[in-house]
GUBA-352416 format. One line per field, with one value per residue (C-alpha): residue number from 1; residue in three letters; x, y, z. Coordinates in Angstrom, 1 decimal. Layout:
# GUBA-352416
nr [NUM  ...]
rest [ALA  ...]
u [X  ...]
v [Y  ...]
w [Z  ...]
# end
This chain:
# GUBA-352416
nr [1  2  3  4  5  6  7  8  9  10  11  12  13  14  15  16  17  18  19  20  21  22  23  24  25  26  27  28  29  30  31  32  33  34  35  36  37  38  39  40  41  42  43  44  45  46  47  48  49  50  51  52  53  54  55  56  57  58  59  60  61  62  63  64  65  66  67  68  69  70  71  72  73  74  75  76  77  78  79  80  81  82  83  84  85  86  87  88  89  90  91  92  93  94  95  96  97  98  99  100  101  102  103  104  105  106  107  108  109  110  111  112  113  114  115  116  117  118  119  120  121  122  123  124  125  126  127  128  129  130  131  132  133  134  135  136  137  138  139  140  141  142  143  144  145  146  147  148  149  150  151  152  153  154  155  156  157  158  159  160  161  162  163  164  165  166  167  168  169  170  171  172  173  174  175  176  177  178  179  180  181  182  183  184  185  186  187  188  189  190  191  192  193  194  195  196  197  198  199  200  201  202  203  204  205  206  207  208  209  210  211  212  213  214  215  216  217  218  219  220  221  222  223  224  225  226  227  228  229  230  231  232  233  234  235  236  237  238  239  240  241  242  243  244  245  246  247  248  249  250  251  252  253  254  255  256  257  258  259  260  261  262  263  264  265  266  267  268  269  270  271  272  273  274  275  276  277  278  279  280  281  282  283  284  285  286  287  288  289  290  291  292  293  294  295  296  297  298  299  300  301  302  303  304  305  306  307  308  309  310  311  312  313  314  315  316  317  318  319  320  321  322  323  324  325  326  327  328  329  330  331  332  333  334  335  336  337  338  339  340  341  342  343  344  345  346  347  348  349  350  351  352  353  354  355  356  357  358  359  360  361  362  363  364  365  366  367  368  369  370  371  372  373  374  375  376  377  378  379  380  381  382  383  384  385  386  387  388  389  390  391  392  393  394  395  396  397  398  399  400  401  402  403  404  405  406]
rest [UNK  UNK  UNK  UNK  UNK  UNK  UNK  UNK  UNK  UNK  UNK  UNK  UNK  UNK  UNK  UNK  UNK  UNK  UNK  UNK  UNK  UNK  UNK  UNK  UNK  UNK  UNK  UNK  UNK  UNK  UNK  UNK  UNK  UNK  UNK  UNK  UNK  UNK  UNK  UNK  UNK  UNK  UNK  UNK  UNK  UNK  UNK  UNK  UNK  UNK  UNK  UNK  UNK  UNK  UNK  UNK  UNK  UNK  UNK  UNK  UNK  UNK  UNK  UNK  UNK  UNK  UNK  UNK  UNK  UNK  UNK  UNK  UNK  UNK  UNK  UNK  UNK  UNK  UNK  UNK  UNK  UNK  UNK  UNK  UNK  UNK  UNK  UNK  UNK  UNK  UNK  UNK  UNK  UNK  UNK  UNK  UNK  UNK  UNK  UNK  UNK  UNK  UNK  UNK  UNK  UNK  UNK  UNK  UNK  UNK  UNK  UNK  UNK  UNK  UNK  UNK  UNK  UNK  UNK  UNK  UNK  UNK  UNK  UNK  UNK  UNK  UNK  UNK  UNK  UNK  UNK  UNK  UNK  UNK  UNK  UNK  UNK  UNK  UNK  UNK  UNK  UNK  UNK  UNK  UNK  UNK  UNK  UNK  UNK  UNK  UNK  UNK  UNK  UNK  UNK  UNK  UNK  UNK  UNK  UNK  UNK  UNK  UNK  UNK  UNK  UNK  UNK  UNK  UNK  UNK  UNK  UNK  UNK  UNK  UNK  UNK  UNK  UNK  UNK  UNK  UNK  UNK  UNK  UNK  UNK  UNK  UNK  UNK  UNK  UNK  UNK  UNK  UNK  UNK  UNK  UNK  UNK  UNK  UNK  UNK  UNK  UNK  UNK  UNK  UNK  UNK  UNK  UNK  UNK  UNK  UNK  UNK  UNK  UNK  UNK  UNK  UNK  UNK  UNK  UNK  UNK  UNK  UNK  UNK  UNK  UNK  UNK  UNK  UNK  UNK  UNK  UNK  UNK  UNK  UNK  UNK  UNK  UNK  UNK  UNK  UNK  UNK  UNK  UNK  UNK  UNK  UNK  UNK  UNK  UNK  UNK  UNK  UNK  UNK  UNK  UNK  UNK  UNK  UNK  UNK  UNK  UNK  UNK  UNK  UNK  UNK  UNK  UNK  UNK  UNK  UNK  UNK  UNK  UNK  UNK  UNK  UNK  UNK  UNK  UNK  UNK  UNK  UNK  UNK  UNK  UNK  UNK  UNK  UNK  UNK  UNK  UNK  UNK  UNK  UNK  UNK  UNK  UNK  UNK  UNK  UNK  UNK  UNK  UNK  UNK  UNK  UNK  UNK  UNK  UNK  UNK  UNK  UNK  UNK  UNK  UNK  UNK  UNK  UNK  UNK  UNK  UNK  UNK  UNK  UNK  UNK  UNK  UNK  UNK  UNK  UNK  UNK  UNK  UNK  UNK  UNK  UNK  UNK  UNK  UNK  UNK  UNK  UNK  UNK  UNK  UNK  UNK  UNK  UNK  UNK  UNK  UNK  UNK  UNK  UNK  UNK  UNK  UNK  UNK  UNK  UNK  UNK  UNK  UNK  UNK  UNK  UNK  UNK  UNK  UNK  UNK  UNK  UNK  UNK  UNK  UNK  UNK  UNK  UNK  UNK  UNK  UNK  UNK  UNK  UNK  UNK  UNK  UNK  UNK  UNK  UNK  UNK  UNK  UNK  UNK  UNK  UNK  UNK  UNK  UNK  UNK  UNK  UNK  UNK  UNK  UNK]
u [87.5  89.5  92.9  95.9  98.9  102.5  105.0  108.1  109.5  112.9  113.4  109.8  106.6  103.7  99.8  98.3  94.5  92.4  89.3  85.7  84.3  82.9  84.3  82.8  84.4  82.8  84.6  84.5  81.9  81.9  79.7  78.9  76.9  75.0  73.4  70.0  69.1  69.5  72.4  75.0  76.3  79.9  78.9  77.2  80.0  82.2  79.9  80.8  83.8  85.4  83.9  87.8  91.5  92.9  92.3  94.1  91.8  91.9  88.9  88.9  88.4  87.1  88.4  86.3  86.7  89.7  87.6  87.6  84.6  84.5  82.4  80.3  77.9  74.7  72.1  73.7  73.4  76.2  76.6  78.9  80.4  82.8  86.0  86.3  89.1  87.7  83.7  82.1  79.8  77.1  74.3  72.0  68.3  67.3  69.1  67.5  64.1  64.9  66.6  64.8  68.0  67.4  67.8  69.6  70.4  69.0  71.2  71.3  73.9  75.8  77.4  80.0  77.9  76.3  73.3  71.3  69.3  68.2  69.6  69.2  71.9  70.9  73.1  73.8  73.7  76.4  78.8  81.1  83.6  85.2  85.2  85.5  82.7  81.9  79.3  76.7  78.2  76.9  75.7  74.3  71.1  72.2  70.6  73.1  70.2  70.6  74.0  74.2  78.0  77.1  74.2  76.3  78.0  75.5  77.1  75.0  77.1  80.4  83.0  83.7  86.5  84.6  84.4  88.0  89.7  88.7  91.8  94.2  94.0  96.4  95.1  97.5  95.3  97.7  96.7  93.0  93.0  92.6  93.3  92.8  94.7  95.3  98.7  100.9  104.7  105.9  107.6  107.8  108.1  106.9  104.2  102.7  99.0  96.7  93.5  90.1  86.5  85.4  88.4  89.7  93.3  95.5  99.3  101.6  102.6  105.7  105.4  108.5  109.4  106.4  104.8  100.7  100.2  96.7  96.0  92.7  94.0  90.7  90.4  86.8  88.1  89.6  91.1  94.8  95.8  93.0  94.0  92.0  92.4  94.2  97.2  97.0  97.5  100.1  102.0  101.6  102.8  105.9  106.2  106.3  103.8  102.7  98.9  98.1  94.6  91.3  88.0  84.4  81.0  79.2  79.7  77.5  79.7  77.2  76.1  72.7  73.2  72.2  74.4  76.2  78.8  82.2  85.7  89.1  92.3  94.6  97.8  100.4  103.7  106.7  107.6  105.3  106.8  105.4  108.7  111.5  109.6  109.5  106.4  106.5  103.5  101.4  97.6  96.5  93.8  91.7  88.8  86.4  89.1  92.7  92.9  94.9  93.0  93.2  94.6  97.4  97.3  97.2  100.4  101.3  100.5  99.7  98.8  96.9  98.3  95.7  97.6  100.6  98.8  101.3  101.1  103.4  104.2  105.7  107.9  106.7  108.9  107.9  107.3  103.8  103.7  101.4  97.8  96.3  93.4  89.9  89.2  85.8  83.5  79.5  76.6  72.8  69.8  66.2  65.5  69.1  69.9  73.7  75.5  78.5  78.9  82.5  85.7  89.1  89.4  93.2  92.5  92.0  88.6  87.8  90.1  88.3  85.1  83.5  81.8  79.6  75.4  76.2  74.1  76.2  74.7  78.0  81.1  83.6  82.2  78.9  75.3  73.0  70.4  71.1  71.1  73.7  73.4  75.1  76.3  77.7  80.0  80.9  82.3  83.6  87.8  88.3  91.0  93.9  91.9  88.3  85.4  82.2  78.9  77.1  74.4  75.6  73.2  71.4  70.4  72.8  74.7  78.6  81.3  84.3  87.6  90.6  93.1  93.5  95.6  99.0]
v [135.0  138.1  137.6  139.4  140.3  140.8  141.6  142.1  142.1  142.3  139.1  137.4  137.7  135.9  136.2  135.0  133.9  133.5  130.6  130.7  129.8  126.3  125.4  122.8  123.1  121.0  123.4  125.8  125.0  127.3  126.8  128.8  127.8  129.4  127.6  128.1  125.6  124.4  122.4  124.7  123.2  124.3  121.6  119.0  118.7  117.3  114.2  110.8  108.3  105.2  102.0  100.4  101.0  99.0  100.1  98.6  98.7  99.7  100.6  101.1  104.3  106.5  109.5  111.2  114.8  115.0  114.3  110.9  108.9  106.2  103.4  104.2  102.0  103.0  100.3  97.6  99.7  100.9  105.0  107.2  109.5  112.4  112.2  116.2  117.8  120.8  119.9  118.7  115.7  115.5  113.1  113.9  114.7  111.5  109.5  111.3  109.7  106.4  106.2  109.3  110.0  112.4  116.0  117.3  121.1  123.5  126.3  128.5  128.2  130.8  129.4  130.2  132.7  134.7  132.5  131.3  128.2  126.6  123.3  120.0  118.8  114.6  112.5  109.2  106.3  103.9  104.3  102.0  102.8  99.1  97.5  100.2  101.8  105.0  106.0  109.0  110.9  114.8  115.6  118.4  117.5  118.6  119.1  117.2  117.6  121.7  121.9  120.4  119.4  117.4  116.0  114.5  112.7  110.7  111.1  110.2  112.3  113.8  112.1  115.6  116.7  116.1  112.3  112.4  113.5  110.5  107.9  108.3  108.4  107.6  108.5  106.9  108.3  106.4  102.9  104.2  103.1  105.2  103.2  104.2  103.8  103.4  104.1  105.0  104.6  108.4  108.2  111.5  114.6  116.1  119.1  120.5  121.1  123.6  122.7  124.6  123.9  122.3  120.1  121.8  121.3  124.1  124.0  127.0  127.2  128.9  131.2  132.7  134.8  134.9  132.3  132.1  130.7  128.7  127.2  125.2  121.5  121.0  117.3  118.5  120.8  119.7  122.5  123.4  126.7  129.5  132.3  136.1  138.4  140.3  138.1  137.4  141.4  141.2  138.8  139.9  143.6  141.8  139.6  136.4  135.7  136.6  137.1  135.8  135.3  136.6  134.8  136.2  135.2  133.6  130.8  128.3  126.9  126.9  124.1  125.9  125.9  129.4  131.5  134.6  137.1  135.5  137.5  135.8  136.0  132.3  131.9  129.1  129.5  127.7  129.1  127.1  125.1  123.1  122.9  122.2  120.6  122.7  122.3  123.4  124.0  124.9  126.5  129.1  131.6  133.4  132.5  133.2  131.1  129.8  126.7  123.8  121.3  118.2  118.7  119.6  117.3  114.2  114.8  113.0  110.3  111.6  110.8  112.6  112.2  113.3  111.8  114.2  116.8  116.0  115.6  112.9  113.4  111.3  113.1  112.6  111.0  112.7  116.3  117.4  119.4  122.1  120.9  122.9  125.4  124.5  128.1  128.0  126.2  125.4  125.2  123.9  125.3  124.4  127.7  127.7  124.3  123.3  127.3  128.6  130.3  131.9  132.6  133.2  136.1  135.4  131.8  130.4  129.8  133.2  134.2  132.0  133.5  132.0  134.2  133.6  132.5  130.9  127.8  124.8  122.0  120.0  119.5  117.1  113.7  115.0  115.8  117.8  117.5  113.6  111.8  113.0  115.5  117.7  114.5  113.0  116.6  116.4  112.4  113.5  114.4  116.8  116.2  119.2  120.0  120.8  121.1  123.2  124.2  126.6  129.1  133.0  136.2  136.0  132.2  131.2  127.7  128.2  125.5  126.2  124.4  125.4  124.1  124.2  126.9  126.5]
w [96.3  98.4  97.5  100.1  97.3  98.8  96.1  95.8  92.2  92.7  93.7  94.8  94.6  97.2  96.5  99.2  98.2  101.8  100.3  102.0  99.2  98.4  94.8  92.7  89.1  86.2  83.0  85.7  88.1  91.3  93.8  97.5  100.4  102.7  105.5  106.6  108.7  112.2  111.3  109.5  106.7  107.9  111.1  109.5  106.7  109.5  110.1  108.8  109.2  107.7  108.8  108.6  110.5  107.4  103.9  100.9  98.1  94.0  91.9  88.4  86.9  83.8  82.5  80.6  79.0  81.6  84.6  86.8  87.3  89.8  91.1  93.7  95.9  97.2  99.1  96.6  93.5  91.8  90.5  89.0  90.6  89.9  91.6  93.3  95.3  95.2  96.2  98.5  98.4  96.2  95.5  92.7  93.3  92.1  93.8  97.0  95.7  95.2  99.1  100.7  102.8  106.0  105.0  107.9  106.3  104.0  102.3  99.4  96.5  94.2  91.5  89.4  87.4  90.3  89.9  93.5  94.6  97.9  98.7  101.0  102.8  103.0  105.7  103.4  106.1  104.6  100.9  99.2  97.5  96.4  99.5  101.3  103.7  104.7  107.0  107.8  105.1  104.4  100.5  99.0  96.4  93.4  90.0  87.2  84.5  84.5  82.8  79.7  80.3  83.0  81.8  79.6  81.3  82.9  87.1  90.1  92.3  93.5  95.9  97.2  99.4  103.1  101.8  100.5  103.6  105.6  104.3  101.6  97.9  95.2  91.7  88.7  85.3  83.3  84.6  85.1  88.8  92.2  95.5  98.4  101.0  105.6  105.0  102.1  100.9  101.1  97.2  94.9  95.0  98.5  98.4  102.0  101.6  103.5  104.0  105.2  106.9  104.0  103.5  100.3  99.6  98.4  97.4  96.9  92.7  91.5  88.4  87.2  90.0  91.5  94.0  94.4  97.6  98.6  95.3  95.0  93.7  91.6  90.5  89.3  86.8  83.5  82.7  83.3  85.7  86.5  87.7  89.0  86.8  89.0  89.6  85.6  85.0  87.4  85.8  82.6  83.3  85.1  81.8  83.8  81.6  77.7  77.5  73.9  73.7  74.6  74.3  74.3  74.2  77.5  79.0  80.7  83.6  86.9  88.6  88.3  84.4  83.1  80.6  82.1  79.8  79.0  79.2  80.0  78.8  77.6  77.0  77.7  80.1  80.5  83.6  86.1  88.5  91.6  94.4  91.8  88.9  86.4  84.0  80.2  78.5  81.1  80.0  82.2  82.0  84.3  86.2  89.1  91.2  91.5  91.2  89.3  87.3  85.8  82.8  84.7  87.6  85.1  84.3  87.6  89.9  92.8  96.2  98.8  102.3  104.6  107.7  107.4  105.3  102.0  98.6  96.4  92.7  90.7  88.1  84.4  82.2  79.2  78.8  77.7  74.9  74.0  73.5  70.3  71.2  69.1  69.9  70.5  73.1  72.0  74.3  73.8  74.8  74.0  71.8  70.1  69.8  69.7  69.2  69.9  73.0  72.8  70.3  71.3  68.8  68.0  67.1  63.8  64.5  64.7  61.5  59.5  60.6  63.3  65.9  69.2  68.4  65.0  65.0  64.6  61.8  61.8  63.0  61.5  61.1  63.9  62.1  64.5  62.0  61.0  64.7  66.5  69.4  72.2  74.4  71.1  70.7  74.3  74.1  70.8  70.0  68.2  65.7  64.8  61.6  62.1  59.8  60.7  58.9  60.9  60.1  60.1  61.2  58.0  58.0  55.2  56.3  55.6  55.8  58.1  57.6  59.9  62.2  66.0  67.4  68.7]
# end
């Protein structure tokens, strides 16, 4: 993502990040389109509407690993879908099958680890959402089976931004509901949002001195703040903020699922504040874009005001404290089973001797080799005190006990 950088540091300092990118983040999904069809996906991903003028309706939601999973509707069968700011929408390639929806686009995708693949782009005739219906909707087929992560968790699809932008939203995480709404009560804290072609919202963030402007709100992501590494280096030479942690190994974070090289710098920042809320305890580390996640945004409840191009938080009444680092992130493949893919190296994790491609046996309570298996890890909490047996470089199985990092 080209980013234009104005500083200024003695007073302020504005990034401005310009976004032609197409962002679907799942632990750090990125996704870019290319169109090669007669319908360009940049025109076709303005078809659809809402089939009502009044909308007052509430649906139930999960959260699950930090991400919102909602009931969707399809030809009287009901899905899950993953609830996306920062994607478009998606259906998955079976659910293409079973209905056999018109492909009206064809396009290549790059995902978040420089890794290609030609998509269709399906028109899907009629959605519910509740009560709610929304017609001739565009979706890219996805593949949900190729990343283990979101395999996992068992989705159907994405409600993606293009969808989003057609009525309001409120999404309270605390009472596990998102409504969506004609017209909305204008309560909170107020936050203009830009917005592109593909219907992405972005909001200006505060960090110290320093403001980023055009910053991707990324319901799709659970993670916290990701910055470039650029602006991260910036701020850290201008000690806005501390970087305390570095973590290395690969990661596995493409929609298209194959493992690329992992480096990025963690650490956690008091000094982030969104208008004149100040957050403590803020995660941020760098990434392939900028962009706020969910583990920040369910802090609040917030509503998305697509009428008037506003965001509405409601201001915590607790203040979140610092969420303890397991300091290390496992993957699973066919030929390595369940492994670690990455160490933060100043973590306790590492200190106690954990390192990247150590086959993992156990992990607290979790038996690889006894019934349980990569979905169970991925539903599983873990606790601040963690137990491991993994097997080392020379095939010897070694218990691990440590806790999370603070």
């Amino acid at each position: 993502m080209p980013t234009n950088n104005s500083c200024n540091y003695g007073g302020s300092c504005t990034i401005r990040i310009h976004s032609k990118s197409l962002t679907l983040l799942l632990a750090g999904i990125l996704i870019l389109l290319f169109s090669a069809c007669s319908v360009k996906w940049t025109e076709a991903i303005r078809y659809g509407s809402v089939a009502q003028h009044e909308i007052k309706e509430t649906v139930d939601i999960d959260i699950q690993k930090r991400l919102i999973i909602l009931p969707v509707t399809l030809n009287g069968k009901e899905y899950r879908f993953l609830f996306d700011t920062g994607a478009p929408f998606c259906i998955s390639g079976e659910l293409q099958e079973e209905n056999n929806f018109k492909i009206i686009s064809k396009g290549k995708i790059v995902d978040s680890d420089k890794n290609k693949k030609q998509v269709d782009w399906a028109q899907v005739d009629s959605v519910f959402v509740g009560d709610v219906l929304f017609l001739n909707q565009t979706a890219f087929v996805g593949d949900f089976e190729a990343n283990p992560i979101m395999k996992c968790l068992e989705i159907d699809g994405i409600i993606g931004s293009n969808f989003i932008r057609h009525c309001n939203w409120m999404i309270d995480q605390e009472n596990n509901t998102l409504s969506l709404l004609s017209s909305i009560n204008e309560n909170g804290i107020v936050i203009p949002f830009n917005t592109d072609h593909q219907y992405n919202i972005f909001i200006d963030v505060n960090f110290g001195r320093a403001r980023v402007k055009n910053i991707l709100v990324d319901y799709g992501s659970n993670g916290s703040v990701a910055l470039s590494n650029e602006i991260f280096t910036t701020f850290t030479n201008k000690n806005i903020i501390d970087a305390e942690f570095s973590e290395r190994g690969i990661k596995q974070s493409g929609i298209i699922g194959e493992s690329v090289e992992l480096k990025r710098k963690l650490t956690f920042s008091d000094s982030v504040r969104i208008d004149n809320l100040e957050l403590k305890n803020v995660l941020i580390q760098t990434g392939e874009t900028v962009s706020v996640g969910n583990q920040l945004l369910s802090r609040f409840q917030l509503t998305i005001d697509w009428n008037n191009k506003n965001l509405y938080l409601t201001k915590p009444e607790k203040e979140a404290t610092r969420i303890g680092l397991a300091g290390f992130r496992l993957g699973s493949s066919t030929d390595k089973g369940i492994y670690v893919q990455s160490v933060i190296e100043e973590s306790n994790a590492y200190k106690s001797g954990i390192r990247p491609n150590m086959k993992v046996i156990k992990i607290d309570s979790l038996d690889f080799e006894n019934g349980n298996d990569f979905c169970d890890y991925v539903e599983y909490d873990l606790k601040d005190e963690i137990y491991m047996q993994l097997i080392d470089s020379e095939g010897k199985k070694l218990d691990y006990y440590f806790n999370k990092t603070f």
